[in-house]
C-alpha positions in Angstrom: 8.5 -12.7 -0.7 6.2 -11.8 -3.6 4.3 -14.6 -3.1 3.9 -14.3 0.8 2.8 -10.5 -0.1 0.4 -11.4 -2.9 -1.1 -14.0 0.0 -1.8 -11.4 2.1 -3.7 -9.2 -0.2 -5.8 -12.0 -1.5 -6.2 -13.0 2.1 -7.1 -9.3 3.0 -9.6 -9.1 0.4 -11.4 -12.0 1.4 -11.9 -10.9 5.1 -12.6 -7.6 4.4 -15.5 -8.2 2.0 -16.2 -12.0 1.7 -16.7 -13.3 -1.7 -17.8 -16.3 -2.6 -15.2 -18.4 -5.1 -17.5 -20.9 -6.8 -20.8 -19.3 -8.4 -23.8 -20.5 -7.1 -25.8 -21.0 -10.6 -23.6 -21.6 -13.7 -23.9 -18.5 -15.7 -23.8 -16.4 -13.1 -22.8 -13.1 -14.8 -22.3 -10.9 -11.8 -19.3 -13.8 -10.5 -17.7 -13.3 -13.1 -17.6 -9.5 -12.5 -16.9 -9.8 -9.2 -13.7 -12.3 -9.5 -12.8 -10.1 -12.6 -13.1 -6.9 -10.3 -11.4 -8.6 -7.2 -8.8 -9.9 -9.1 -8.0 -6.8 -10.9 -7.5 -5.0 -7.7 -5.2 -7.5 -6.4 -2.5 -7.2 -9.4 -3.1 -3.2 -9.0 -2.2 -3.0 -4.9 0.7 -6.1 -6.4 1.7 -3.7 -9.2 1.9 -1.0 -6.6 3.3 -2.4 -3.8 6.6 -3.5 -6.5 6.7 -0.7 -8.0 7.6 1.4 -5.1 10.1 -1.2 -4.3 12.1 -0.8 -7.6 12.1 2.8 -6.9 13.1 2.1 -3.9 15.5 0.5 -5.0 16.5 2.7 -7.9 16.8 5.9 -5.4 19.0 3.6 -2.9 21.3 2.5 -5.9 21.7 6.5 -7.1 22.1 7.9 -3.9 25.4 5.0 -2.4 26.3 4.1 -5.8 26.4 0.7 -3.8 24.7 -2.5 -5.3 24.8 -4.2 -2.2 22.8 -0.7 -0.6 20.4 -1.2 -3.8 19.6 -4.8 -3.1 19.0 -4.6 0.9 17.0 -1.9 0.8 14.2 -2.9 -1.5 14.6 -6.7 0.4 14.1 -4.6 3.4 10.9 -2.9 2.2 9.5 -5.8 1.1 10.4 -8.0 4.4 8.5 -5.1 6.1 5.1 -5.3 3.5 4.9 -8.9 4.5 5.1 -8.4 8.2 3.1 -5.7 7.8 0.2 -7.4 6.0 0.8 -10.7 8.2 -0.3 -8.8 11.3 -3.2 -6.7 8.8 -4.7 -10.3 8.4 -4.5 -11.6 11.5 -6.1 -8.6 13.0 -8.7 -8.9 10.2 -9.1 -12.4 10.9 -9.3 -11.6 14.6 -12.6 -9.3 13.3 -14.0 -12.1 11.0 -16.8 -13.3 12.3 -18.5 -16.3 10.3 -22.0 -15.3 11.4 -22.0 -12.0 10.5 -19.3 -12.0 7.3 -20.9 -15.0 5.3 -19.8 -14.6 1.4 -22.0 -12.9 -0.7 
């Protein structure tokens, strides 16, 4: 499920504000700002998005004393990031269009 969340943010990204993912002259300085940059925000919102999970978790397994209660409910939260960002992409791919969006 980490995976299929960390797909969506890339995915995200990508619609949102094109970007190309080859540099157009070699030694192109400012690509490698811009992939360091977009990469960088990826593993933050990743970071982010797991971190509230654990705590998720963490409260869950505090408040029933339950492991099985600590388990489903950051599995749950999680399940719901990835449907969540599934339908952010296809309504952001539903926006893209190649005419107007071409990677910078």
């Amino acid at each position: 499920m980490v995976s299929w969340v960390a797909l969506c943010i890339d995915n995200l990204m990508f619609l949102w504000m094109p970007y190309r993912t080859v540099p157009e002259d070699p030694g192109d300085v400012a690509f490698v700002g811009r992939t360091f940059a977009t990469a960088l925000f990826k593993f933050i919102v990743l970071v982010a998005i797991l971190g509230a999970t654990l705590a998720i978790g963490n409260v869950a397994l505090s408040l029933s004393g339950s492991r099985v209660v600590a388990v489903a409910a950051p599995l749950f939260c999680l399940l719901s990031a990835c449907v969540y960002g599934t339908a952010a992409v296809a309504s952001a791919f539903r926006r893209y269009d190649v005419a107007r969006h071409a990677p910078v």
